[in-house]
DSSP file (Angstrom, degrees, kcal/mol; ACC not computed):
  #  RESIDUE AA STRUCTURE BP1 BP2  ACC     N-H-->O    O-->H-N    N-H-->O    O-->H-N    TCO  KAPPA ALPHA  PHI   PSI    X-CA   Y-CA   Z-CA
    1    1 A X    >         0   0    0      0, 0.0     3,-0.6     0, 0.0     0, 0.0   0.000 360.0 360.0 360.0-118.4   83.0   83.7   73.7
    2    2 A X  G >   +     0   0    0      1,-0.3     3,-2.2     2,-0.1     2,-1.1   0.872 360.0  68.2 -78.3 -39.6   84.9   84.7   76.5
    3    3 A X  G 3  S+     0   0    0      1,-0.3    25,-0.3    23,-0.1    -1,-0.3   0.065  90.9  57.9 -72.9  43.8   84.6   88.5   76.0
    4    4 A X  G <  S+     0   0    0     -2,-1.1     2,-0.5    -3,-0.6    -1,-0.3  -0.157 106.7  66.9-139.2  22.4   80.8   88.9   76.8
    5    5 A X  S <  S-     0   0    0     -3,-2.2    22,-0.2    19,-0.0    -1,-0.1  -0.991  97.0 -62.6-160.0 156.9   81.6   87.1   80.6
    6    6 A X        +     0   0    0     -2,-0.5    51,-2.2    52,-0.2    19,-0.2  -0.010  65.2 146.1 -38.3 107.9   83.5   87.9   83.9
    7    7 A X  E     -AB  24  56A   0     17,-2.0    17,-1.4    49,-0.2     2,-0.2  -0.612  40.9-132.1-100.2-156.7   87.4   88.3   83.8
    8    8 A X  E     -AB  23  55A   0     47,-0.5    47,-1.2    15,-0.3     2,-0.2  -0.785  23.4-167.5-158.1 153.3   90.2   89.8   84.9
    9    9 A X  E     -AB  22  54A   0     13,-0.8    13,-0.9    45,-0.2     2,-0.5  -0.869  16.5-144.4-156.0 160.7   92.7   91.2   82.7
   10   10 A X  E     -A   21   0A   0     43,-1.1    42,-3.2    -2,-0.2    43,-0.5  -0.950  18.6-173.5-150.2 118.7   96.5   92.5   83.1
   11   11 A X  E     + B   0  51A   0      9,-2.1     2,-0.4    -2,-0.5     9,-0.4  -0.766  13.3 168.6 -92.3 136.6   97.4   95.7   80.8
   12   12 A X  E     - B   0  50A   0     38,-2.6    38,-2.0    -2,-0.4    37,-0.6  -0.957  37.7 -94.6-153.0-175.9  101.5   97.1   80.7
   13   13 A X    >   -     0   0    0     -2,-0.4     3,-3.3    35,-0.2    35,-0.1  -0.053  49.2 -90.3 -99.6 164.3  103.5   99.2   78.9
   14   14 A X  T 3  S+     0   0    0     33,-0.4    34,-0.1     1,-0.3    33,-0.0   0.847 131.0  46.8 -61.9 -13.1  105.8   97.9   75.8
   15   15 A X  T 3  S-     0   0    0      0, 0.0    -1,-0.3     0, 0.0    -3,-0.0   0.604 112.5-132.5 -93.3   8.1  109.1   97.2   78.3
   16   16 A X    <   +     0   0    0     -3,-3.3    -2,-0.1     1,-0.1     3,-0.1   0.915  65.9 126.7  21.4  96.2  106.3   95.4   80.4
   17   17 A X        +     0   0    0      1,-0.1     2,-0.2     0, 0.0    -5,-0.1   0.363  62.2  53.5-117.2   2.8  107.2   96.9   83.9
   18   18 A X        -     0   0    0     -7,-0.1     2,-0.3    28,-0.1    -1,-0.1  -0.802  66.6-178.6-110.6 136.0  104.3   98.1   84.7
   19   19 A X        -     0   0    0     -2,-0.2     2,-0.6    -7,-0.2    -7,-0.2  -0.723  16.5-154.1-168.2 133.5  101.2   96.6   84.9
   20   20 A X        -     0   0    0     -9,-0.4    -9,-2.1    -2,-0.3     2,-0.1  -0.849  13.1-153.7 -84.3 101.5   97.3   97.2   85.7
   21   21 A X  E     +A   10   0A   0     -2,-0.6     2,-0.3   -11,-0.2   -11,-0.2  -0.453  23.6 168.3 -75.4 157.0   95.0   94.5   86.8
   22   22 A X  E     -A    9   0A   0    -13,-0.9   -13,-0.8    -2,-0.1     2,-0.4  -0.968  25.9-144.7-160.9 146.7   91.6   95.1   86.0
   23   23 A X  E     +A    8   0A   0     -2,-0.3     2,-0.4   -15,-0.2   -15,-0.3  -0.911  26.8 165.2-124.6 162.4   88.3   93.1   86.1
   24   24 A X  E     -A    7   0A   0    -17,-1.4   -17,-2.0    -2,-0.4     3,-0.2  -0.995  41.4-143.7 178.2 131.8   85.4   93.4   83.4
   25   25 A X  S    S+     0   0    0     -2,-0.4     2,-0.3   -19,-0.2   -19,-0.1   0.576  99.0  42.7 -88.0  -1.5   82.3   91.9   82.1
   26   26 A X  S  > S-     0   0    0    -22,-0.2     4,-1.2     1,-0.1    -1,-0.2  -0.945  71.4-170.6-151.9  87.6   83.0   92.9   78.4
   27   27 A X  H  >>S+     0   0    0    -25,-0.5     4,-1.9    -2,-0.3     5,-0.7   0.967  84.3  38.4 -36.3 -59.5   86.6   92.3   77.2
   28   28 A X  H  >5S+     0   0    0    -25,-0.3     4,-0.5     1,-0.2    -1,-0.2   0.853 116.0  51.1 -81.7 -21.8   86.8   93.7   74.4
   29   29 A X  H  >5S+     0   0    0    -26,-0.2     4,-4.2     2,-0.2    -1,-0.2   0.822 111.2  49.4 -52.1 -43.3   84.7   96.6   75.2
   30   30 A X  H  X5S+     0   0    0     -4,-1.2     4,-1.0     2,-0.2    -2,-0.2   0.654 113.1  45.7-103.7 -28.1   86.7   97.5   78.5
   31   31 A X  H  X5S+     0   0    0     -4,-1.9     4,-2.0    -3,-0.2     5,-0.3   0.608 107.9  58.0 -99.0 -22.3   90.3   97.4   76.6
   32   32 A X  H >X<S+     0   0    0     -5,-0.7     3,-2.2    -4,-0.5     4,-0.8   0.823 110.3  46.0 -35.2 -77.9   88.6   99.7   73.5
   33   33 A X  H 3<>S+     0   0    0     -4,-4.2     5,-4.3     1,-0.3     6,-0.3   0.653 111.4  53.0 -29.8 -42.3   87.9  102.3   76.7
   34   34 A X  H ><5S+     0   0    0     -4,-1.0     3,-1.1     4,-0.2     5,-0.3   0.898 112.8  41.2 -59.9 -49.0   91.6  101.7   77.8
   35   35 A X  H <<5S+     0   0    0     -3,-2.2    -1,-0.2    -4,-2.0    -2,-0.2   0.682 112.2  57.0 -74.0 -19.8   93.1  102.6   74.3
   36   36 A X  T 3<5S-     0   0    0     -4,-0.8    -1,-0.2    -5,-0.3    -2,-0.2   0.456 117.9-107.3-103.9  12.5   90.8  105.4   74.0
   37   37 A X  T < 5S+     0   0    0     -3,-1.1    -3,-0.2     3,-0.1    -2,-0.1   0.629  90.1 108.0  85.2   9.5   91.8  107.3   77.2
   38   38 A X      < +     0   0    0     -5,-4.3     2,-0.3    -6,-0.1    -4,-0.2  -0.038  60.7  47.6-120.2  67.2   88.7  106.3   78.9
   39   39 A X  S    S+     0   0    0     -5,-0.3     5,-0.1    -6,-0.3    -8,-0.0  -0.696  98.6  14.4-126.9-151.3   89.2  103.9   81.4
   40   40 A X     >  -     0   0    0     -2,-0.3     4,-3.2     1,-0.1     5,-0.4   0.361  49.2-145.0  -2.9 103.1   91.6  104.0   84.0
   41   41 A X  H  > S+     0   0    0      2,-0.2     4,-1.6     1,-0.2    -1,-0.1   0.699  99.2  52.1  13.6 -85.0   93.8  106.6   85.1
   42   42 A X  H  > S+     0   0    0      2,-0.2     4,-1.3     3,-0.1     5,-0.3   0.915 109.8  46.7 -69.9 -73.7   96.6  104.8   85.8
   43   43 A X  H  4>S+     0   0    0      1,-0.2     5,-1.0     2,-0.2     4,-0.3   0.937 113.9  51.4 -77.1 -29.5   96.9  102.8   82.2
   44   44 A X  H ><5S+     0   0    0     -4,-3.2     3,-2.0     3,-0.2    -2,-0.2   0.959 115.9  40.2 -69.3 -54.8   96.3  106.2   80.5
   45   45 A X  H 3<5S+     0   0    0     -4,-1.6    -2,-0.2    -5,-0.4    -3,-0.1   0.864 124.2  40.6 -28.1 -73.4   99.5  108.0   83.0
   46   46 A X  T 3<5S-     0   0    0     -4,-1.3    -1,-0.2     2,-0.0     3,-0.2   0.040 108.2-126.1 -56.2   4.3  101.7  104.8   82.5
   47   47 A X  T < 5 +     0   0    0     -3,-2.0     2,-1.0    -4,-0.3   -33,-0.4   0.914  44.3 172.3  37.9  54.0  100.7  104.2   78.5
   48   48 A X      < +     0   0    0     -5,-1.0   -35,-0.2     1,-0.2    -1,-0.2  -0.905  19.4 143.2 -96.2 115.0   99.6  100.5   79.7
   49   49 A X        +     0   0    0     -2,-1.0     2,-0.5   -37,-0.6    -1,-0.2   0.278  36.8  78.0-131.6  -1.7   98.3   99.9   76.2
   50   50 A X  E    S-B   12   0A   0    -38,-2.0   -38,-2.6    -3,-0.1     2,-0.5  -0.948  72.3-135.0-118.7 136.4   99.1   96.1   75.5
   51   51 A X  E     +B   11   0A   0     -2,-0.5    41,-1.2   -40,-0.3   -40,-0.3  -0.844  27.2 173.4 -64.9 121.7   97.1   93.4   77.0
   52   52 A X  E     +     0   0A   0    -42,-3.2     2,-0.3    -2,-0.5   -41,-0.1   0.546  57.2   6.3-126.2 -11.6   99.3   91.0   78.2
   53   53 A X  E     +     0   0A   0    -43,-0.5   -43,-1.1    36,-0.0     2,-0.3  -0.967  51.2 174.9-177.5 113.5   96.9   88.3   80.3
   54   54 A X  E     -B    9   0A   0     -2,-0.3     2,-0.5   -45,-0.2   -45,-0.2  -0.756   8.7-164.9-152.7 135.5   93.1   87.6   80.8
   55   55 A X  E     -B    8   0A   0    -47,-1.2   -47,-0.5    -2,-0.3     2,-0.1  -0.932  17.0-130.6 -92.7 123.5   91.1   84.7   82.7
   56   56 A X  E     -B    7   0A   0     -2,-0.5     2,-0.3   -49,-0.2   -49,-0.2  -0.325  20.5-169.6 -66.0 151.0   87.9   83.9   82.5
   57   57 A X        -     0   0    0    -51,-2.2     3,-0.1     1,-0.1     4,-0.0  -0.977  32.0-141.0-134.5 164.8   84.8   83.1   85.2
   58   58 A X  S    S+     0   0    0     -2,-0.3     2,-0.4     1,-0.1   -52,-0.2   0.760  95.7  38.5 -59.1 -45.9   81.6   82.0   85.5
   59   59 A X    >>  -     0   0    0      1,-0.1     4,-3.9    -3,-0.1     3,-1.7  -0.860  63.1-145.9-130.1 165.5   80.9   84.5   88.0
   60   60 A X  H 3> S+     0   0    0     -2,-0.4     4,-1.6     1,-0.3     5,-0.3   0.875 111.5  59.7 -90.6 -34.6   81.9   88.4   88.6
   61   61 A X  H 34 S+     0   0    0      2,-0.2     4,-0.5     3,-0.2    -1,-0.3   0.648 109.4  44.7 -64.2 -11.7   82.0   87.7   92.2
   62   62 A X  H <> S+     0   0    0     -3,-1.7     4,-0.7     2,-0.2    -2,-0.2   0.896 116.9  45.5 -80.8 -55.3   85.2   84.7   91.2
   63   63 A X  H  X S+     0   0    0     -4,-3.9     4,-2.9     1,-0.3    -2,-0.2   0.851 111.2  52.5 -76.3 -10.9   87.0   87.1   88.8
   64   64 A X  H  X S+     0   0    0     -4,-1.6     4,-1.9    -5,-0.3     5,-0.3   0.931 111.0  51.7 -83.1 -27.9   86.7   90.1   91.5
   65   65 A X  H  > S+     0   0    0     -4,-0.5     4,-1.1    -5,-0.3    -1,-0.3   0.814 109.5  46.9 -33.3 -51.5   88.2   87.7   93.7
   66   66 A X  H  X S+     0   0    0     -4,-0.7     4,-2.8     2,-0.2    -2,-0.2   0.566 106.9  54.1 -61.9 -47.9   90.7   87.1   91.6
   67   67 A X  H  X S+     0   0    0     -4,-2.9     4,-1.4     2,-0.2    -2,-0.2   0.962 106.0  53.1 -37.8 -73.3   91.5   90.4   90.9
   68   68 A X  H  X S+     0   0    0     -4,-1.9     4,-1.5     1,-0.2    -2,-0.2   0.883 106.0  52.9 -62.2 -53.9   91.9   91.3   94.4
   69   69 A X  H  < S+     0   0    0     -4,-1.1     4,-0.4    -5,-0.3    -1,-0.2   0.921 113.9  50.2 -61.2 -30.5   94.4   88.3   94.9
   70   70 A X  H >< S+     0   0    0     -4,-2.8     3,-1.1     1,-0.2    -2,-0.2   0.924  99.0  54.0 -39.7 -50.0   96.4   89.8   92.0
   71   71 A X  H 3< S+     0   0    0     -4,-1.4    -1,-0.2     1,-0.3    -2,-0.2   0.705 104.2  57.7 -84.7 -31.0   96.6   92.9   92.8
   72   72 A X  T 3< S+     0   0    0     -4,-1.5    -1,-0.3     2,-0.0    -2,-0.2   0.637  96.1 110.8 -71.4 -22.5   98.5   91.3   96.9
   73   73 A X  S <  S-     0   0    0     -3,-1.1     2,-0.2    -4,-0.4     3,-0.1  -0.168  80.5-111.6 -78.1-179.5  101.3   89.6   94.3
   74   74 A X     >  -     0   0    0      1,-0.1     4,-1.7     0, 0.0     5,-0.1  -0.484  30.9-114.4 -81.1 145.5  104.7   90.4   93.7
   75   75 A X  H  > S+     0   0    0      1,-0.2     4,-1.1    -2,-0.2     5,-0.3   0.991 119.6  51.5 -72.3 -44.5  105.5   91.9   90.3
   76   76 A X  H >> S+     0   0    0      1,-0.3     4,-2.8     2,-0.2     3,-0.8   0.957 101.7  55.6 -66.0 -36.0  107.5   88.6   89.5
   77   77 A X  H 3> S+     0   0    0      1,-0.2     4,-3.3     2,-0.2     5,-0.3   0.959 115.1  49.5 -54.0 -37.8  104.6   86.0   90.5
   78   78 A X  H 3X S+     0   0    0     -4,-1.7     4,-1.0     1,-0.3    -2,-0.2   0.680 107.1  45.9 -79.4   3.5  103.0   88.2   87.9
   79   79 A X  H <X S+     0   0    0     -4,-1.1     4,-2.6    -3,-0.8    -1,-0.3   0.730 114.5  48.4 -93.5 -66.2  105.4   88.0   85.6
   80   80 A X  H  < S+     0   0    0     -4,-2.8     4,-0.3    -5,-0.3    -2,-0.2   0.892 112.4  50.6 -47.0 -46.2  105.6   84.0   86.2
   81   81 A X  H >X S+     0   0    0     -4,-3.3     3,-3.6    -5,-0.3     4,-0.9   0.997 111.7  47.4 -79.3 -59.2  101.7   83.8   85.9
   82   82 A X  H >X S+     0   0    0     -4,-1.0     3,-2.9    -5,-0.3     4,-1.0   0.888 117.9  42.9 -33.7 -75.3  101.7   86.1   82.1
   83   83 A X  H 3< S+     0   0    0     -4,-2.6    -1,-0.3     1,-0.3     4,-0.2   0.570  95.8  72.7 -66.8   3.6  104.5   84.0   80.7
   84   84 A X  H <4 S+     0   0    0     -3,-3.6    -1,-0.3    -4,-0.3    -2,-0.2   0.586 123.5  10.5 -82.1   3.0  103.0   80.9   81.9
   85   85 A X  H << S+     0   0    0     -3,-2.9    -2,-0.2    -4,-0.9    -1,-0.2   0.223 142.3  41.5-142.7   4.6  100.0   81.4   78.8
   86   86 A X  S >< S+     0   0    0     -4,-1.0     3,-2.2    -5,-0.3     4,-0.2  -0.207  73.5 175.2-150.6  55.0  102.0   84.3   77.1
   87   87 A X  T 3  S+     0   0    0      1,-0.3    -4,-0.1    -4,-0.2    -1,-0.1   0.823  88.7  37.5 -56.1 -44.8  105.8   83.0   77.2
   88   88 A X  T 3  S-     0   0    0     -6,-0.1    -1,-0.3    -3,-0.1    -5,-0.1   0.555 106.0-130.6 -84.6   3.2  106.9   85.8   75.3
   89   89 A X    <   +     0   0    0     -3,-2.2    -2,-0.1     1,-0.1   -73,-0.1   0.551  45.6 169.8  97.0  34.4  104.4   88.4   77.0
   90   90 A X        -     0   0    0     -4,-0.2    -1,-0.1     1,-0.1   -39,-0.0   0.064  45.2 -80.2 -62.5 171.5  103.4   89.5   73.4
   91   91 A X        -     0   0    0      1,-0.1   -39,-0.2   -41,-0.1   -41,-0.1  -0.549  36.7-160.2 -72.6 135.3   99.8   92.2   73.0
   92   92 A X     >  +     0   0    0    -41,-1.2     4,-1.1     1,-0.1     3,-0.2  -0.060  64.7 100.6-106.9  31.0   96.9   90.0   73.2
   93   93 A X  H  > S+     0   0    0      2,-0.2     4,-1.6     1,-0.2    -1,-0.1   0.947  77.0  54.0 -98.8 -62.3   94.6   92.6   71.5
   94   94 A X  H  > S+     0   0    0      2,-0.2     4,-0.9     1,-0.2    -1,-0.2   0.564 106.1  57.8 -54.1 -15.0   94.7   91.0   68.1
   95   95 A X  H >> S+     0   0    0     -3,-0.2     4,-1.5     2,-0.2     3,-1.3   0.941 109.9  42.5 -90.8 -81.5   93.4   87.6   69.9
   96   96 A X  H 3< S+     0   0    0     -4,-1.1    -2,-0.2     1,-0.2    -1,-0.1   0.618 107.0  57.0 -42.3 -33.9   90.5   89.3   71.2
   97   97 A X  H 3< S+     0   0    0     -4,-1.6    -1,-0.2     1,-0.2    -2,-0.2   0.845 118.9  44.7 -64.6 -48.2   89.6   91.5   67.5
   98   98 A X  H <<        0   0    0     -3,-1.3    -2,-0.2    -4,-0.9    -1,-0.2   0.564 360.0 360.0 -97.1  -7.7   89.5   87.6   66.0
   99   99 A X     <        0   0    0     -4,-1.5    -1,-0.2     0, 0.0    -2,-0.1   0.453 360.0 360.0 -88.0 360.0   87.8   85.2   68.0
């Protein structure tokens, strides 16, 4: 379904205050890497371990778009945009393992 095509994806830490945008052709592949200390830097430093957000595209040129206009926001637009599809900002990792 959605994890074999272009998103963008938003990682934090358990108090969410932190958070790592990221974009990806393979969801579930690309938060594996994150949990296993190889992706990012930054979510291994900051223990951004919860998935908290992801949108889909049609195309990798949309979600890197997209990305990049995250990345300009305010932590609270990003905050507004999670809880607007995650009201209680809960780990989306178990959503991804089952669909």
């Amino acid at each position: 379904m959605l994890f074999k095509q272009p998103c963008i994806y938003i990682m934090s830490n358990q108090y969410r205050t932190t958070f790592y945008i990221g974009v990806t052709s393979d969801l579930r592949t690309r938060v594996w890497q994150h949990l296993n200390n190889e992706g990012s830097a930054f979510v291994k430093k900051y223990r951004l371990f919860d998935l908290v957000y992801y949108e889909g595209f049609e195309r990798i040129t949309d979600a890197i778009d997209r990305e990049k206009q995250l990345k300009n926001w305010h932590h609270e637009w990003k905050v507004n945009l999670i809880k607007s599809v995650n009201p209680t900002m809960m780990d989306l990792k178990e959503n991804i393992e089952t669909e």
